[in-house]
C-alpha positions in Angstrom: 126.5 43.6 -62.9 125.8 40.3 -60.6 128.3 38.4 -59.5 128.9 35.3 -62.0 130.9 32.7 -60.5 131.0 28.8 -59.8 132.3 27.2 -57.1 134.1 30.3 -55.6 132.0 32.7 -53.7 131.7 34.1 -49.8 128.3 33.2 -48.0 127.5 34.4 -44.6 124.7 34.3 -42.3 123.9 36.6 -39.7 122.1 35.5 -37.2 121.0 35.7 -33.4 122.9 33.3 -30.8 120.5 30.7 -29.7 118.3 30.5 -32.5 119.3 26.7 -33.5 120.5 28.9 -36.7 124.3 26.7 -36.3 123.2 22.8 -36.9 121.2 24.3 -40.2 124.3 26.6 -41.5 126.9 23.6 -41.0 123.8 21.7 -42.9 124.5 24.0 -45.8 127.8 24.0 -45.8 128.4 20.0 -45.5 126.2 19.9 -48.7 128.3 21.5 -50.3 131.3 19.6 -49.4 129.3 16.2 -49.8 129.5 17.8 -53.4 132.7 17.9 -53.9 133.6 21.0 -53.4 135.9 22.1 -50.7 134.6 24.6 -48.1 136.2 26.6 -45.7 133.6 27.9 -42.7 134.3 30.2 -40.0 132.1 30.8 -36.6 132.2 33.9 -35.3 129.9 33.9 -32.3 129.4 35.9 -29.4 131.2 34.9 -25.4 127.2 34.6 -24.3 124.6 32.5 -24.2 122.2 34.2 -26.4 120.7 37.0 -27.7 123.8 38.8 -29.5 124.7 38.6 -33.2 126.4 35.7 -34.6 128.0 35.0 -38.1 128.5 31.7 -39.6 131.2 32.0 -43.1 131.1 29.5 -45.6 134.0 30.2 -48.3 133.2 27.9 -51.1 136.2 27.2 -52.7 137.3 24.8 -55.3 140.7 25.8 -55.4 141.4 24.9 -52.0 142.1 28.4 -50.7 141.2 27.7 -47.1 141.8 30.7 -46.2 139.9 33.7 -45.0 139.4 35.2 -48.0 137.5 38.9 -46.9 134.2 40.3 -48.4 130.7 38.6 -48.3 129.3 37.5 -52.1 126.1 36.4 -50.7 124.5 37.7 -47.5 121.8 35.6 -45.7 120.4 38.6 -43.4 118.6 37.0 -40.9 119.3 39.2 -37.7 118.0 42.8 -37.9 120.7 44.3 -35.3 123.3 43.5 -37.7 121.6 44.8 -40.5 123.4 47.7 -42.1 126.8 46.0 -41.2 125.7 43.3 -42.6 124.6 45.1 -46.3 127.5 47.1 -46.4 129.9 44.2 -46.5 128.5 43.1 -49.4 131.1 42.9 -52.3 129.0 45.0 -55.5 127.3 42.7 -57.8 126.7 40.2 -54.9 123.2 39.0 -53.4 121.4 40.1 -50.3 119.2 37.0 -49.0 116.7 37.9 -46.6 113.0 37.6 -44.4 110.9 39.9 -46.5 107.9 39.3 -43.9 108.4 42.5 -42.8 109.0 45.5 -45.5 112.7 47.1 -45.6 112.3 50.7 -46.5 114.6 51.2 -49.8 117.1 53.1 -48.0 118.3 50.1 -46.1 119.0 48.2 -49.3 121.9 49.1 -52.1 121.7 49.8 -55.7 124.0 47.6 -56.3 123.3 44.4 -55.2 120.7 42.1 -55.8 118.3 41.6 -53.6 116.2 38.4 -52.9 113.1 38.7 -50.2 111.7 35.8 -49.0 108.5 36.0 -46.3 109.9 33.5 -44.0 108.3 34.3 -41.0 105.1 34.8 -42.8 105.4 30.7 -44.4 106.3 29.1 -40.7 103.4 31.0 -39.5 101.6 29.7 -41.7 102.9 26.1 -41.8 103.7 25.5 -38.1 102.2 26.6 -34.3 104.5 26.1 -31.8 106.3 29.0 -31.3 109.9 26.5 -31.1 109.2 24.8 -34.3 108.8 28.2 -36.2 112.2 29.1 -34.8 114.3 25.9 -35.5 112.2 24.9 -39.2 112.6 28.9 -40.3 116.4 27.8 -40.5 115.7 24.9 -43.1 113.4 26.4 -44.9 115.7 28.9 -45.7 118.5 25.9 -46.4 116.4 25.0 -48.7 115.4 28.3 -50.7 119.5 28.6 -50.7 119.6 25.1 -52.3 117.6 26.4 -55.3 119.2 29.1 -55.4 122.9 27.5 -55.3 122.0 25.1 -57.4 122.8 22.8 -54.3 121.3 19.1 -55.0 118.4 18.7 -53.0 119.1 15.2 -52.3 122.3 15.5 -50.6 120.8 17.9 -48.1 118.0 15.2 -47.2 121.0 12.5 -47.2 122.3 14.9 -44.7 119.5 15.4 -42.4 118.5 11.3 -42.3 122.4 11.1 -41.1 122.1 13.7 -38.5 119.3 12.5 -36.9 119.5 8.6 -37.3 118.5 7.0 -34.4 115.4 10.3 -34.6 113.7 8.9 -37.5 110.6 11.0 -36.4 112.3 13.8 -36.8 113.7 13.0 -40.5 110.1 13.5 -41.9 109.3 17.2 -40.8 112.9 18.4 -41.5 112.6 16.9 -45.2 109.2 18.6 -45.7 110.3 22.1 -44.2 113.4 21.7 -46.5 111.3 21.3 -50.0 108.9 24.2 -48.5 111.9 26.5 -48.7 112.9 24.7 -51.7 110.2 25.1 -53.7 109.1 28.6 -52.8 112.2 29.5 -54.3 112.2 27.2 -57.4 108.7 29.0 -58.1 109.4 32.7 -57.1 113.3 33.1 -58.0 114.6 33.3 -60.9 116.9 29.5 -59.6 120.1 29.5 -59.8 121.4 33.1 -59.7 125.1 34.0 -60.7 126.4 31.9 -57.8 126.3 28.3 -58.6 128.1 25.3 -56.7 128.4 22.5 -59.4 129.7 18.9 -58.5 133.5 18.3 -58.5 136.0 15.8 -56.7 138.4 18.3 -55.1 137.5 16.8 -51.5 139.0 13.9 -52.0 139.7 11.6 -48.7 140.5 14.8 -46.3 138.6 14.8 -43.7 136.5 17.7 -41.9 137.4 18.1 -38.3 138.3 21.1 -35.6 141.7 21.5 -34.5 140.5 21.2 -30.9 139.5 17.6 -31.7 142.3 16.6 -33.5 144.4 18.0 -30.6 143.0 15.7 -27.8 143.1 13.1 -30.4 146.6 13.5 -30.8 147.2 13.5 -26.8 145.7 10.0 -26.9 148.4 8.7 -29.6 151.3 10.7 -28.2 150.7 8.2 -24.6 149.0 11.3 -22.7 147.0 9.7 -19.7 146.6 12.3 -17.4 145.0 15.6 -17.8 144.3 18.2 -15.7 142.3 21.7 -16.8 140.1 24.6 -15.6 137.4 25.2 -18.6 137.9 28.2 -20.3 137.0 29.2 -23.9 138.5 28.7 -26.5 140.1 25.3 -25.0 137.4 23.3 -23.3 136.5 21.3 -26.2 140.1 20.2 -26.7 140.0 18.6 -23.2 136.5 17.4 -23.7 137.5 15.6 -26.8 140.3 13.9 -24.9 137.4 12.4 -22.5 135.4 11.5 -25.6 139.0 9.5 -26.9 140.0 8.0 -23.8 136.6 6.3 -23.3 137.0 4.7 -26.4 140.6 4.1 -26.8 142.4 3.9 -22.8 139.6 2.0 -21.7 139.9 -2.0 -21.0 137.0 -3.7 -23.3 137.4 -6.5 -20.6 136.8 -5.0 -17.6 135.7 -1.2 -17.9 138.9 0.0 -16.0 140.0 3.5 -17.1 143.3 3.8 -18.0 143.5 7.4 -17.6 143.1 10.4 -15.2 141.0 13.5 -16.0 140.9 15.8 -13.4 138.6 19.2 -14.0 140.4 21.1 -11.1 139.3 24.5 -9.5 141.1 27.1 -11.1 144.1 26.9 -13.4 146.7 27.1 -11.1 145.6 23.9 -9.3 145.1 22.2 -13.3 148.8 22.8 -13.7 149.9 22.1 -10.5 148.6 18.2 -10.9 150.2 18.3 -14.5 153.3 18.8 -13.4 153.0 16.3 -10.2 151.9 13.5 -12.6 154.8 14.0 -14.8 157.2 14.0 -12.3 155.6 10.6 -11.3 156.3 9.5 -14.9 153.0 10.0 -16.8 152.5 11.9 -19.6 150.0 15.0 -18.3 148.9 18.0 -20.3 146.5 20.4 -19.5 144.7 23.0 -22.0 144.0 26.5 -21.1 144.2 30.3 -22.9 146.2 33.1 -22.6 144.1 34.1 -18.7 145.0 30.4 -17.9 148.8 30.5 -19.0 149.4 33.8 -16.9 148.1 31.7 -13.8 150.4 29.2 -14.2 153.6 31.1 -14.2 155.3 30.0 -10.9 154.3 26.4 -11.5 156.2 26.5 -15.2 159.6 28.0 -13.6 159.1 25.2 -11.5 159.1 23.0 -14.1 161.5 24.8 -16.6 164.0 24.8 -13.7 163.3 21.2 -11.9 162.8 19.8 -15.4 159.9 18.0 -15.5 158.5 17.3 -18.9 154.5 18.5 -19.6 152.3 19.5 -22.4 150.3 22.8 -22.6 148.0 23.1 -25.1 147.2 27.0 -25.5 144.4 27.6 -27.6 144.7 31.5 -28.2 141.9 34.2 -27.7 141.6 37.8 -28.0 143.4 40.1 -24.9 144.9 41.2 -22.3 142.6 40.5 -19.5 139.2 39.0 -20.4 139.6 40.6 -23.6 137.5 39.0 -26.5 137.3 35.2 -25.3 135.5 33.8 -28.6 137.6 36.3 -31.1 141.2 34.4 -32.2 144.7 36.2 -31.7 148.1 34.8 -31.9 148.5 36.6 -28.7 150.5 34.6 -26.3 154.1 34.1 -28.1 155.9 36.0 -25.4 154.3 35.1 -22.5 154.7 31.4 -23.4 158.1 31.8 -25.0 159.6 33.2 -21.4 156.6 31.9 -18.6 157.7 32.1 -15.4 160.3 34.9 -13.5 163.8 34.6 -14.1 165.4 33.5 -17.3 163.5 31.1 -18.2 162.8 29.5 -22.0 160.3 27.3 -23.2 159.8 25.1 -26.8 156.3 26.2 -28.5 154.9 24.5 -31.7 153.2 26.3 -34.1 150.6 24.2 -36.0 149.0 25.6 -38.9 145.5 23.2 -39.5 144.0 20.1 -37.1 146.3 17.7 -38.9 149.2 19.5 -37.6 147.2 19.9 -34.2 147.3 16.1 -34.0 150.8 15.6 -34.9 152.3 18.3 -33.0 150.1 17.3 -30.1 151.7 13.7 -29.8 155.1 15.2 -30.6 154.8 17.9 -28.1 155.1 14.7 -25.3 158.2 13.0 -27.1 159.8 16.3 -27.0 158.7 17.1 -23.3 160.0 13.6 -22.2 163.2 13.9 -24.3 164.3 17.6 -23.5 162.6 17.7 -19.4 160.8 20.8 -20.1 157.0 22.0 -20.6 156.2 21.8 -24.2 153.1 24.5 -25.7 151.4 23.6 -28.5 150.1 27.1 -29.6 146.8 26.9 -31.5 144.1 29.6 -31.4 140.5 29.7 -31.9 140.2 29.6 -35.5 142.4 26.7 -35.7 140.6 25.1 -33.0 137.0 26.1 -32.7 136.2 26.4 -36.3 136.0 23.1 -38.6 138.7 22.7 -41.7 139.5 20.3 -44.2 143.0 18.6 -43.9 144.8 15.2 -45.0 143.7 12.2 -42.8 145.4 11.6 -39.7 148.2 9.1 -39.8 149.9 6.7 -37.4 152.8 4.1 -37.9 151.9 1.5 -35.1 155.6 0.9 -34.9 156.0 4.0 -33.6 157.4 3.5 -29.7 157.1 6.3 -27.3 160.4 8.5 -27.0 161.0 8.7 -22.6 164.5 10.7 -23.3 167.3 9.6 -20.9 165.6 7.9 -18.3 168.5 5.7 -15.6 167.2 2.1 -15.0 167.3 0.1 -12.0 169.7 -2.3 -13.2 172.2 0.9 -14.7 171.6 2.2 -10.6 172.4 -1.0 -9.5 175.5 -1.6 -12.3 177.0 1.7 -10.1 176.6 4.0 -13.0 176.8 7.2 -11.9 173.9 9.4 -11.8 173.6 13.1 -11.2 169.9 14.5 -11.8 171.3 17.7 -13.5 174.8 16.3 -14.8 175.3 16.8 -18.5 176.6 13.7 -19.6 176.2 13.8 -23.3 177.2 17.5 -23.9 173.5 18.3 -24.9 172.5 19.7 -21.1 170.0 17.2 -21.1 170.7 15.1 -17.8 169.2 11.8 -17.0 166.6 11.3 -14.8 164.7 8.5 -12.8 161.1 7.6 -12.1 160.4 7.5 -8.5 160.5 4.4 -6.6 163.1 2.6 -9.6 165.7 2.7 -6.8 165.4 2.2 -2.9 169.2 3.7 -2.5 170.8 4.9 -5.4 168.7 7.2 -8.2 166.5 8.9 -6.0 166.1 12.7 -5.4 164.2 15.4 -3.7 162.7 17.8 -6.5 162.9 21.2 -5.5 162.8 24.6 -7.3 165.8 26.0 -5.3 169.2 26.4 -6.6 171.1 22.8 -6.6 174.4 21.4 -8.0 174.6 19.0 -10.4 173.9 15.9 -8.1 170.9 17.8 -7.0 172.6 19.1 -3.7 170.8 22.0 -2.7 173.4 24.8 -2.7 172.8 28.8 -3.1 176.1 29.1 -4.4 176.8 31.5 -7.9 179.0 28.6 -9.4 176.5 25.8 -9.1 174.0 28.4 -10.4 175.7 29.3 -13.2 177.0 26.5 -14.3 172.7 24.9 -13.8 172.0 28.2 -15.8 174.2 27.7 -18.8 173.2 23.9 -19.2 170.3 24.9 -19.6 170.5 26.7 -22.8 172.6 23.8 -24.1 169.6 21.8 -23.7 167.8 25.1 -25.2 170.0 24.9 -28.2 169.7 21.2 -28.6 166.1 21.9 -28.7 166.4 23.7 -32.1 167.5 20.3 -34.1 164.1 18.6 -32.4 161.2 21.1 -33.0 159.4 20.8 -36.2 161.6 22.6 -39.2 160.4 25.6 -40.9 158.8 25.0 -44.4 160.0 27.0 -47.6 157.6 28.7 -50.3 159.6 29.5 -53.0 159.1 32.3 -55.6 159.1 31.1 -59.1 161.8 33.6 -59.3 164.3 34.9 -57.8 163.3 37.5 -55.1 164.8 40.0 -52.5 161.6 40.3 -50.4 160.4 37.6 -47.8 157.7 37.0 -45.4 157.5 34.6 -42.1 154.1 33.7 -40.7 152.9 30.9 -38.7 150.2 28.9 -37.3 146.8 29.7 -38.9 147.8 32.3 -40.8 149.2 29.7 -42.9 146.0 29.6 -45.8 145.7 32.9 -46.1 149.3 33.2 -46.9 149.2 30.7 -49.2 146.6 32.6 -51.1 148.5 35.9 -50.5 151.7 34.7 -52.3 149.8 33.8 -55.1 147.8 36.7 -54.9 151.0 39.2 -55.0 152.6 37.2 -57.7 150.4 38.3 -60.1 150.6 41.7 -59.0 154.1 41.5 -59.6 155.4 41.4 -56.1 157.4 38.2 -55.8 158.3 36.5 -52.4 159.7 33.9 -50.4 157.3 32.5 -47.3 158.9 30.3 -44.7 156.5 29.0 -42.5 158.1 29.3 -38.9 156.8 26.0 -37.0 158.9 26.0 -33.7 160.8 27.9 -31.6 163.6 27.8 -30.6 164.3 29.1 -34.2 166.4 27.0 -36.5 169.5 28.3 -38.2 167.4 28.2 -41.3 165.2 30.9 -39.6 168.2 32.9 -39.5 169.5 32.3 -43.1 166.3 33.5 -44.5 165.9 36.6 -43.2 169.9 37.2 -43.8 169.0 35.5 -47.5 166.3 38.2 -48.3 166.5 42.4 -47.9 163.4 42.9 -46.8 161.1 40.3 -44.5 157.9 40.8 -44.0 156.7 39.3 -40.6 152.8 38.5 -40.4 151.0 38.0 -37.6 147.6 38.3 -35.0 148.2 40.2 -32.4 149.0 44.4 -32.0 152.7 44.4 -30.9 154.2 42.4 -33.2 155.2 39.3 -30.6 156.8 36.8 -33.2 159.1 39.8 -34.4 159.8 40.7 -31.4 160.9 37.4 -30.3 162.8 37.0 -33.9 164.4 40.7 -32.8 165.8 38.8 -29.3 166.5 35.6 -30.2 168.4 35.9 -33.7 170.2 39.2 -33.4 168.5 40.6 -36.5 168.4 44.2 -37.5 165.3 45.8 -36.7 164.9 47.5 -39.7 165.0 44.2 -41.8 161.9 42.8 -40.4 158.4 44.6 -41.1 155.4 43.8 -39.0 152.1 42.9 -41.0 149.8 42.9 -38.3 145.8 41.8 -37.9 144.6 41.7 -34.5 140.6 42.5 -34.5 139.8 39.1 -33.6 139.0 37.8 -36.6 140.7 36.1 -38.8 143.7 37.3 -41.5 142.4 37.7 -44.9 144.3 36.6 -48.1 142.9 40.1 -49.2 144.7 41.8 -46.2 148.1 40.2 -46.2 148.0 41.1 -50.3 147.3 44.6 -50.0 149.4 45.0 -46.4 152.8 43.8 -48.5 152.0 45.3 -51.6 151.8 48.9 -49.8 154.7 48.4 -47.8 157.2 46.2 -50.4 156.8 49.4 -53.0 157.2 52.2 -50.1 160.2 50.2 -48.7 162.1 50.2 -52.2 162.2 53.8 -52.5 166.0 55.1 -51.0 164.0 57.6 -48.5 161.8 54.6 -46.9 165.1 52.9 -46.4 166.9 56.1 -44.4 163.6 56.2 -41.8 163.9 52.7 -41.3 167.9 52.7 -40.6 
């Protein structure tokens, strides 16, 4: 039987990189949100220029799972290369959509889902002659037929295209007309709507539709960020390109044009960190953004940091790996190499943000924290959070808010005789205080270096110096667990013995997961770890539950791990739910992962191979 359902079904195109197929697909997908309806897209595109298959996800949801959810309900086929993937992952009952110009021998096509042919090369032949317009006006005509068939009102989607191209208004016209050409073909053809319908709601509310890369340079501009210094590399380049866009309207004098900022695109990535960390120790607030390539470049220049504590802000917006790996796939696969960057011992504070909204408030935290515990700070996003548009609460800012610069010595303390040791831990927290350069012509000043140093930053190689530098160190580490962001509790509506952690953007599937296994009868708690150093409420929940589930992008398991070496926790208490083929969890994954697992591990023999 077909599919029947209103405002919750799976879409996805399949098309061919370059084709001008995206600005029509996001067309389709803000109609539907102009609608009321929440959506949740996904881009899954290809690292070049053209020419290779590309997949565009729309998850119309009006329950607000944002989730990935898995399966495809209705399958726009437009790239033949793709073609039997693209059928087969077609959930039975759902709809295959596609350019019937050409016949598709019945072998190609299943019994079991319904199949709608539309000659769209055949009509823009027909209608248009340059070869360009029959490319980019194919993709609305078929916006259109999908209107009909959706049940999508027509006159949002020409609301839509007068918006995108106002200031083009000779470019309105034809785009309305190819529109109603797929439109009507389809009113008159198709039997309009089928099983899937979108209907008008108000579950959008005043959220606001935005990728995390933008909210994240956003966010650098309100957390007092004025210098930045990067290397482009996918997925991270918008983030620092949206900084630009932000600083040009927000750091710039409307009185005389002067730029109150520094953006620096420098020649590799161990140059762009370099400058970060020389502009902190000047006393701005510098960031750069990178991936997981750019991160392992960087690793002297972060024990430099770690260890001459400098406060700076790396944004790491996390790709497929090791090596060049899958640069437009998403992985949370840089835990460990962030967690302990550089040689030595050496520990770093990351922040986990789950959506953009937490990408914008983590990203102006991230430089209170970097100023207030002298460290590098990462913000670890990936490239579904940040590539890939979601709905989220609107950004907030109390303009009372004052920049937090830690313990930073004045001039007139220096010249009071107060005494000041660069690395002495005055306040029991191993956080020492510092100086800007130049606040002092005699007292107050002091030679940064990354060799060993005492705590009046007397360069010594002696072990006692060195040790006693070492242990303040993870004072200030420890101090850092009462600052990060706390972890957030999902309750089970009753009482429950299993557990899972997650974190980041595997946050909405989750959400959906829980649900999902609590009416299957598996119940669970789901803390949402959003910082690390790990609080001690990390550590009571695993210790709380028998069983924890730990979920996470990446093969070896990296937040477990790190659980495993930081908390002291039995391995055989955490599990590893693991999704690393680039694309994003499924609520459908994580369900049937923990379902498997929580009714294998309950049996007594499970529990004897895992001791």
């Amino acid at each position: 039987m077909p599919i029947e359902s209103v405002n919750d079904f799976v879409v996805r195109f399949a098309n061919v990189n370059g084709s001008g197929s995206a600005s029509a697909n996001q067309l389709f997908a803000r109609a539907i949100m102009r609608m009321g309806v929440p959506i949740a897209p996904r881009n899954i595109f290809p690292s070049n220029i053209q020419g290779l298959p590309t997949w565009y996800e729309v998850r119309v949801t009006e329950a607000d799972h944002l989730g990935a959810r898995g399966g495809t309900d209705l399958m726009v086929a437009m790239n033949p290369q793709t073609w039997d993937k693209d059928v087969a992952a077609i959930e039975p009952g759902g709809y295959l959509f596609y350019d019937s110009s050409r016949p598709i021998p019945a072998s190609k096509l299943r019994t079991d889902v319904s199949v709608i042919g539309m000659p769209l090369t055949d009509i823009v032949n027909r209608e248009y002659s340059d070869p360009r317009q029959r490319q980019l006006f194919k993709n609305i005509i078929y916006v259109g037929a999908l209107a009909a068939l959706l049940d999508i009102e027509i006159g949002v989607v020409e609301t839509l295209i007068g918006e995108q191209f106002k200031g083009k208004d000779k470019l309105i016209a034809p785009n309305h007309r190819a529109l109603h050409i797929g439109f009507d073909y389809a009113k008159a053809n198709f039997a309009c709507p089928i099983g899937l319908r979108v209907r008008r709601a108000d579950k959008v509310g005043d959220r606001i539709f935005v990728e995390g890369n933008a909210a994240a340079g956003l966010g650098a501009v309100y957390g007092g960020a004025t210098v930045c210094a990067w290397y482009p590399i996918t997925p991270s380049t918008s983030l620092a390109e949206a900084f630009e866009r932000y600083c040009v309207r927000l750091r710039t004098d409307p009185d005389t044009g002067k730029r109150r900022y520094a953006i620096v695109q420098a020649e590799d990535e161990l140059a762009s960190i370099g400058m970060v960390v020389g502009a902190a120790w000047n006393g701005a607030r510098a960031f750069t953004a990178t991936s997981g390539p750019g991160i392992s470049l960087m690793q002297e220049f972060l024990g430099l940091a770690y260890f001459a504590e400098i406060p700076a802000v790396l944004f790491d917006v996390q790709r497929g790996g090791p090596s060049t790996g899958m640069p437009t796939r998403t992985q949370q696969s840089d835990i460990l190499i962030c967690a302990y960057a550089a040689h030595g011992d050496t520990k770093h504070v990351l922040l986990f943000p789950r959506d953009p909204h937490e990408a914008f408030t983590f990203g102006a935290q991230a430089f209170d924290l970097a100023d207030r515990l002298q460290t590098p700070i990462f913000v670890m996003l990936d490239l579904d959070i940040g590539m890939n548009q979601h709905l989220c609460a609107p950004f907030a800012w109390d303009d009372a808010r004052l920049l937090d610069r830690g313990k930073v010595m004045t001039h007139d303390e220096l010249e009071a005789g107060r005494d000041f040791g660069r690395y002495l831990d005055v306040d029991g927290d191993g956080i020492p205080y510092r100086t800007y350069p130049g606040t002092h012509p005699s007292r107050g000043s002091f030679f940064t270096r990354g060799s060993t140093r005492d705590r009046y930053a007397r360069y010594t190689e002696e072990g006692a110096p060195y040790v006693d530098n070492m242990e303040r160190l993870l004072r200030k580490f420890e101090t850092a667990k009462a600052l990060v962001p706390p972890p957030l509790l999902d309750k089970a509506a009753q009482p429950t013995r299993i557990g899972v952690i997650h974190y980041g953007s595997t946050g909405p599937a989750m959400d959906e997961a829980v649900r999902l296994l609590g009416a299957d009868g598996v119940h669970v708690d789901a803390l949402r770890v959003r910082g690390f150093p790990f609080s001690h409420a990390v550590t009571d929940f695993i210790a709380d539950h028998e069983q924890v589930f730990v979920v996470e992008q990446n093969r070896d398991g990296q937040l477990r791990t790190l659980l495993l070496a930081e908390c002291g926790i039995d391995p055989a208490q955490l599990v590893a739910v693991l999704h690393y083929d680039g694309t994003p969890i499924t609520a459908r994954f994580i369900r049937r992962e923990i379902a498997a697992k929580a009714s294998v591990i309950r049996t007594p023999a499970r529990r004897e191979v895992l001791s």
